[in-house]
C-alpha positions as CSV (number, residue, x, y, z in Angstrom):
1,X,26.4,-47.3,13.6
2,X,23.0,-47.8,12.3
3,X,20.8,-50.8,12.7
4,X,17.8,-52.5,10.9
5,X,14.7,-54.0,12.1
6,X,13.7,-56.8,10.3
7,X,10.1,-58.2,11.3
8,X,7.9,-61.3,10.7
9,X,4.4,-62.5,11.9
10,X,6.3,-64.2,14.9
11,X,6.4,-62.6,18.2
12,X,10.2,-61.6,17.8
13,X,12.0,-58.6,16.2
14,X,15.7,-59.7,14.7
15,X,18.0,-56.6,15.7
16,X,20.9,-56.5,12.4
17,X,24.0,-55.0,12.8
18,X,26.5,-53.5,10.4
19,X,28.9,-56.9,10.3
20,X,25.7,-59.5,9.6
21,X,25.1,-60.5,13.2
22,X,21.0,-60.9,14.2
23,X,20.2,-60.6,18.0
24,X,16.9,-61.8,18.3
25,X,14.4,-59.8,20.9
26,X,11.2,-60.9,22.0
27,X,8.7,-57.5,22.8
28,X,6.1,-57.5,25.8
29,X,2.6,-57.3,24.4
30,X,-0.4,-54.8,26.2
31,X,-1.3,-57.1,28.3
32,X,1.8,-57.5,30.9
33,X,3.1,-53.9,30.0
34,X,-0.3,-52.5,31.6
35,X,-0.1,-55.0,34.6
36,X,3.7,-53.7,35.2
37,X,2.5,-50.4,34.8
38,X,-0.2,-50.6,37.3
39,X,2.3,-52.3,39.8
40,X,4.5,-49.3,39.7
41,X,1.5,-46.6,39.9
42,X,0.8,-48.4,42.8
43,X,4.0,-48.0,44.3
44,X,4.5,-44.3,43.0
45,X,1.3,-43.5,45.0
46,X,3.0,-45.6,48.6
47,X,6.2,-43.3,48.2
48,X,3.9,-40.2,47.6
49,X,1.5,-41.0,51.0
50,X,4.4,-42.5,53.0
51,X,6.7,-39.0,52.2
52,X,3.5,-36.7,52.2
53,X,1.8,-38.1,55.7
54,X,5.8,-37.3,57.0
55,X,5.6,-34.1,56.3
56,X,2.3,-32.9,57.1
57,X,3.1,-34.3,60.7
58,X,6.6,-31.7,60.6
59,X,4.6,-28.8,59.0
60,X,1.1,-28.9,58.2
61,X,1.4,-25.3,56.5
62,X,3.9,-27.0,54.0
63,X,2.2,-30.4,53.5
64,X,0.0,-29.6,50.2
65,X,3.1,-27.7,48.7
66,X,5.6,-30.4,49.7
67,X,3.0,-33.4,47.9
68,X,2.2,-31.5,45.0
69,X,6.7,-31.2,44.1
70,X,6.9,-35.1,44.9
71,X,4.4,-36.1,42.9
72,X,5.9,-34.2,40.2
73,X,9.0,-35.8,40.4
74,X,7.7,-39.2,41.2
75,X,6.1,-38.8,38.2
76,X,8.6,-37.7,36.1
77,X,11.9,-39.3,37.4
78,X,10.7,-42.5,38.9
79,X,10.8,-45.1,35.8
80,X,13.8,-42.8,34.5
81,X,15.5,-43.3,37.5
82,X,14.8,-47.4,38.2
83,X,15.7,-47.9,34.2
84,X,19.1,-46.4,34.6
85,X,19.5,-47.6,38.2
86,X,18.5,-51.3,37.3
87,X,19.2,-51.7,33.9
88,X,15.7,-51.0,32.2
89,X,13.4,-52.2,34.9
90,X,11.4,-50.6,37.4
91,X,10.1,-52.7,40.3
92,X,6.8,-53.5,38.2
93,X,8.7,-54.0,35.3
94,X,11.1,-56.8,37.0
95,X,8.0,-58.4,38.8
96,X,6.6,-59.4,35.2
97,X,10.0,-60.3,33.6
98,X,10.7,-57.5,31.3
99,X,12.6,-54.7,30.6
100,X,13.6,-51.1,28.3
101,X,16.4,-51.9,25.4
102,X,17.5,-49.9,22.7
103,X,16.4,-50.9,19.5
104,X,19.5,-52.6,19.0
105,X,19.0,-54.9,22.2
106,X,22.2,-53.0,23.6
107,X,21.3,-50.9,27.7
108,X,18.9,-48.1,27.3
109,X,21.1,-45.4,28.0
110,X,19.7,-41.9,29.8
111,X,19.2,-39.9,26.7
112,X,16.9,-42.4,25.3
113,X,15.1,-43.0,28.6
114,X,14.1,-39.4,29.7
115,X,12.8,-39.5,25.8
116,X,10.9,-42.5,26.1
117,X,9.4,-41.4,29.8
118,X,9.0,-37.5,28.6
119,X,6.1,-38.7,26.0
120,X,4.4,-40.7,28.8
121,X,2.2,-37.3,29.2
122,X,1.0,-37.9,25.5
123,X,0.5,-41.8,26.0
124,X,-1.6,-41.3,29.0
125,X,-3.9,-38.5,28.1
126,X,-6.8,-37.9,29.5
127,X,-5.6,-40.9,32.2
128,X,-7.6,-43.0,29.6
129,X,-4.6,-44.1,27.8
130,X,-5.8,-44.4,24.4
131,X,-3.1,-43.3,22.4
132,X,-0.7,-45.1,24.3
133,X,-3.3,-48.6,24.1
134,X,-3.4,-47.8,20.2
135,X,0.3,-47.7,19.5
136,X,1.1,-50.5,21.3
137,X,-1.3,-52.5,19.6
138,X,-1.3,-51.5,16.0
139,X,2.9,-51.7,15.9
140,X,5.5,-54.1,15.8
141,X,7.2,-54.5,18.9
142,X,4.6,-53.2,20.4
143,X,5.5,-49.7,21.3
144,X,4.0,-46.9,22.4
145,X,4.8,-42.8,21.6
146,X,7.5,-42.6,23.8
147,X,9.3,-46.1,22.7
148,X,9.5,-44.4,19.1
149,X,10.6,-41.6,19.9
150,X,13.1,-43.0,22.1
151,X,14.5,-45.6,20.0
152,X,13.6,-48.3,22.9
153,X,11.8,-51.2,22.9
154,X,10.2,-53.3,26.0
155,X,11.0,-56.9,25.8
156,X,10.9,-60.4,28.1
157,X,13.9,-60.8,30.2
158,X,13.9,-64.4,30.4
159,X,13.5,-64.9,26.4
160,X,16.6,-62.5,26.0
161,X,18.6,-65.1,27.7
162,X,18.4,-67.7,25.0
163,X,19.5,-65.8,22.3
164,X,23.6,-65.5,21.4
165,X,24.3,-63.0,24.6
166,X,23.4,-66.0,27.5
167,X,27.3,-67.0,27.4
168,X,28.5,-63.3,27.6
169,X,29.8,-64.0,31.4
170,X,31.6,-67.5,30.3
171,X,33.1,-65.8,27.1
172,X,34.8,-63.3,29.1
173,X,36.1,-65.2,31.9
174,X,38.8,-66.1,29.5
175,X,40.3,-62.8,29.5
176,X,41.8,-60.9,31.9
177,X,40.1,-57.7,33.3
178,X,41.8,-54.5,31.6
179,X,41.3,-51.0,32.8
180,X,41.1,-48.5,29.3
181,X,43.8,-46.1,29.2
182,X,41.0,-43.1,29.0
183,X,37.9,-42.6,30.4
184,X,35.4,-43.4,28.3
185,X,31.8,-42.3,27.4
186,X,28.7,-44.1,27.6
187,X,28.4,-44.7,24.3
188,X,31.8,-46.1,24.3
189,X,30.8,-48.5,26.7
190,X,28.3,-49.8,25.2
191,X,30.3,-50.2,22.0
192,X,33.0,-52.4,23.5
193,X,30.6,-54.3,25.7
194,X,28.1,-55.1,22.3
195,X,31.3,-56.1,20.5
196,X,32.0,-58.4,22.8
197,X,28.5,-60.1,22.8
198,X,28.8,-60.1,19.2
199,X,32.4,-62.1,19.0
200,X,31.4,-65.7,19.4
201,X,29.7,-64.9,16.4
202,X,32.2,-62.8,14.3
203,X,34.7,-65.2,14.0
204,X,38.7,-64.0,15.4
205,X,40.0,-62.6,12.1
206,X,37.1,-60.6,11.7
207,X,36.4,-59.8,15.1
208,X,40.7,-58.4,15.0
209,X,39.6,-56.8,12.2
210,X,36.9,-54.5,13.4
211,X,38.6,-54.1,16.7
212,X,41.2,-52.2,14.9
213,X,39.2,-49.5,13.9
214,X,38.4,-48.9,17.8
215,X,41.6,-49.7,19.8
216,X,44.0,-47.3,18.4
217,X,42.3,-44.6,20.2
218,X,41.9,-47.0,23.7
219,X,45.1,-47.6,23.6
220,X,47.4,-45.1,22.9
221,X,50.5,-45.0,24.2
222,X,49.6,-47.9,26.6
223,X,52.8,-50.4,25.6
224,X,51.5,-52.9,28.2
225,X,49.2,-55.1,26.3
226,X,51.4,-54.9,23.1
227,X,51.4,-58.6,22.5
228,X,47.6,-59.5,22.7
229,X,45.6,-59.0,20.0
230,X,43.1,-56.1,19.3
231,X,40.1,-58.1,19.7
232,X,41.4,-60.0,22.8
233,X,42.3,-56.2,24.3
234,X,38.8,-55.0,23.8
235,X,37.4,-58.2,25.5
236,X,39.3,-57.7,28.9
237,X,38.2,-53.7,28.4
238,X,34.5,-55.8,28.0
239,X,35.2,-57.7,31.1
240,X,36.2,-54.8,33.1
241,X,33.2,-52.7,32.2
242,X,30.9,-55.4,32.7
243,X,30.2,-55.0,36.6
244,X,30.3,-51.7,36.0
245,X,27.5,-51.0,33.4
């Protein structure tokens, strides 16, 4: 499923899909990405003394050793770990009121954020962060090497919520929760669950029509939930999913 970015000189990217549906994200400039940044440098450096000041009062022969592996993984795995964990926010980026999407608007998912966070090296060379400063400034949306090469995008959390997806919750309280036949994959997750953002706006023949190219292989053999309609089955799989992704 591929998308298009279409772009104007407003502060908004509109995210096309395949069936003619825009989803319209608002990207984080410089400004509030580098605060949110700092925020969480700050924190990464309190785990890292906290953790580091523990150990060297358990072993003092180990202490160095022990500091120079956490900050290694502190600074490779924390923002990986808060975007999956929290739904693309670390704790700096929640206190300024963004987070990491996809391109698409749909979750980051952990392929596209170990990308996105393994070209933070390149970003911040040097520690002067001129690459990464440059990017963000010259392109649309706003992103830097990583965000590219990631296929992500950081955008305002509270803008998101007035676009098409802010009655998700009250569209699916209509249906009731189903469990999918199979386990799925994240990517089929995120299929059912964008689907189902996208039906107010698809219209219920042609939202039956597309869910028939997915449910055949949800459903199976599952005779149960014969006599609802495709699109309605894929929106309790939706509701379901949704406190778990």
């Amino acid at each position: 499923m591929s998308y298009q970015i279409k772009t104007n000189f407003e502060p908004s990217l509109k995210a096309l899909t395949p069936e003619g549906i825009e989803f319209v994200l608002f990207p984080a400039g410089l400004p509030v990405r580098t605060i949110a940044y700092a925020i969480d440098k700050i924190i990464q450096w309190v785990i890292l003394i906290i953790v580091s000041i523990a150990f060297v009062l358990l072993s003092s022969a180990l202490g160095i050793w022990i500091f120079f592996l956490l900050n290694f993984c502190v600074d490779w795995f924390y923002h990986v770990i808060f975007e999956l964990a929290f739904k693309g926010q670390t704790p700096g980026k929640r206190m300024m009121g963004i987070r990491v999407v996809r391109s698409d608007g749909s979750p980051v998912d952990p392929a596209s954020s170990f990308l996105r966070n393994l070209l933070r090296f390149a970003d911040t060379f040097f520690f002067l962060f001129p690459i990464a400063f440059i990017s963000i400034a010259a392109s649309s949306g706003f992103r830097r090497l990583g965000d590219w090469a990631g296929g992500t995008i950081v955008v305002y959390t509270s803008l998101a919520k007035n676009t098409p997806r802010s009655s998700f919750s009250q569209l699916l309280e209509k249906y009731e929760p189903i469990s999918p036949s199979k386990p799925l994959s994240h990517e089929e997750k995120q299929a059912i669950l964008n689907f189902a953002r996208r039906y107010p706006l698809l219209g219920e023949a042609r939202a039956n029509e597309i869910a028939s190219l997915y449910t055949p292989y949800i459903k199976k053999e599952n005779t149960d939930f014969n006599n609802i309609s495709n699109a309605a089955y894929l929106l309790g799989i939706a509701r379901k999913l949704s406190g778990e992704v």
